[in-house]
VEXVEXTOR-453398 format. One line per 4 residues: for each residue z, y, x of C-alpha. Coordinates in Angstrom, 2 decimals. Example, Ala and Ser with C-alpha at 12.3 -4.5 7.8 and 13.67 -1.06 7.14 Angstrom:
! residues 2
7.80:-4.50:12.30 | 7.14:-1.06:13.67
***
This chain:
! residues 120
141.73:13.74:-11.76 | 143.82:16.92:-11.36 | 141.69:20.35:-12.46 | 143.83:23.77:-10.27
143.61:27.61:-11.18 | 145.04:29.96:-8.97 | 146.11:32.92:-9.83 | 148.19:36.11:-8.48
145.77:37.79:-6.07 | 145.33:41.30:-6.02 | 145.23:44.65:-3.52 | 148.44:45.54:-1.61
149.20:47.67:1.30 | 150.51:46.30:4.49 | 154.04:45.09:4.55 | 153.96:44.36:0.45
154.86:40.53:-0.53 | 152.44:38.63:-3.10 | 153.60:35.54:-4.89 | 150.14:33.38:-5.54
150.54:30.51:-7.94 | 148.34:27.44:-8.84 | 148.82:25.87:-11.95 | 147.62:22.62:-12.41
146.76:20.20:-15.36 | 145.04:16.58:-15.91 | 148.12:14.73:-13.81 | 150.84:15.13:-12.29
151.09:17.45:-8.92 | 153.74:14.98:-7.82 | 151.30:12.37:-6.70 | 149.77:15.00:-4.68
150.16:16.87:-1.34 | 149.76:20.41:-2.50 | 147.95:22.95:0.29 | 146.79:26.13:0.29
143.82:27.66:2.19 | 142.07:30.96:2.28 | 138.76:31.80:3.16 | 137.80:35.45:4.98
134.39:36.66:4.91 | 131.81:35.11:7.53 | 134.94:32.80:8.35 | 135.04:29.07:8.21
138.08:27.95:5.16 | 141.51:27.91:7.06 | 144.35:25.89:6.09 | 147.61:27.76:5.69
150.22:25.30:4.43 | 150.76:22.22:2.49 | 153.58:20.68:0.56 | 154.91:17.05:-0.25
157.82:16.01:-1.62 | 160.30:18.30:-0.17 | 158.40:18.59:3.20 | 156.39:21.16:3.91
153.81:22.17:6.99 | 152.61:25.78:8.12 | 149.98:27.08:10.54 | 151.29:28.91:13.00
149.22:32.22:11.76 | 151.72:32.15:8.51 | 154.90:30.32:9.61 | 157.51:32.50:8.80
155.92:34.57:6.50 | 154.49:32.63:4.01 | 156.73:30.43:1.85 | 154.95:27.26:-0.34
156.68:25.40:-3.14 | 156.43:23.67:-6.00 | 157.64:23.32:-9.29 | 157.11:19.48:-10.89
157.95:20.50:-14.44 | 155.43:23.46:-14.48 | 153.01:21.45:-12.66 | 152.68:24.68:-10.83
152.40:25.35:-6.80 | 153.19:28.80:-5.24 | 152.17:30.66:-1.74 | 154.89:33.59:-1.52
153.61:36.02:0.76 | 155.99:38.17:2.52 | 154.84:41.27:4.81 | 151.15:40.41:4.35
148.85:42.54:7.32 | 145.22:43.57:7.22 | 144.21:39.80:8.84 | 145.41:38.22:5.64
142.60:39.49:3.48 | 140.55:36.16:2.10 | 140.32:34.52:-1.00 | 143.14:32.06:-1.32
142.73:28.63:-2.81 | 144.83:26.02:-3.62 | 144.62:22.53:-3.29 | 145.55:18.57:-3.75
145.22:15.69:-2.00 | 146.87:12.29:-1.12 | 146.69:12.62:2.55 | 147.90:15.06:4.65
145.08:16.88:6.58 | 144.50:20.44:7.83 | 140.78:20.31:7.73 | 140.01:21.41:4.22
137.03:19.04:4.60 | 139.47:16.34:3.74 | 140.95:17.59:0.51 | 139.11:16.96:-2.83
140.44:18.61:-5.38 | 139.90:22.91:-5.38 | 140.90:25.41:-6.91 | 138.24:28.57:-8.31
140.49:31.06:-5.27 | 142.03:34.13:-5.82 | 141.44:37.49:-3.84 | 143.71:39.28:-1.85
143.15:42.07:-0.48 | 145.80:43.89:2.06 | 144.96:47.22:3.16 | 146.49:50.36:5.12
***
């Protein structure tokens, strides 16, 4: 069983870049897909992007902007942000899983989230 923190949240203005990092530990994140999700308030959990291997999948609402990787000898996924708007405000989790799926119902392992918060 994998256990994920993410980290790197934080306030920002519009435009600014974020770099948002999970670290995990208990196995290997090479076994895994690696996604990450976020979560606005009064919103339902939205997936954002997920990583396998060298492939990787966006939604459309961060395709082009945000940027996921991994590193297998830190055990460590990141979610690099780039000109991050008021819409992108949401706690941001991480995730793993052995199937590919966008509905975060599907996914079992979580991450606590991080905040971000983008503002004017």
């Amino acid at each position: 069983q994998v256990q994920l923190v993410a980290s790197g949240g934080g306030l920002v203005q519009t435009g600014d870049s974020l770099r948002l990092s999970c670290a995990a530990s208990g196995r290997a994140i090479d076994v895994y897909l690696m996604g990450w999700f976020r979560q606005a308030p009064g919103k339902e959990r939205e997936f954002l992007s997920w990583i396998g291997g060298v492939t990787t999948y966006y939604s459309e609402s961060v395709k082009g902007r945000f940027t996921i990787s991994r590193d297998n000898a830190k055990n460590t996924v990141y979610l690099q942000m780039n000109n991050l708007k008021i819409d992108d405000t949401a706690v941001y989790y991480c995730a793993a899983e052995t199937r590919a799926s966008v509905d975060p119902n599907m996914w079992d392992y979580w991450g606590q989230g991080t905040q971000v918060t983008v503002s004017t």
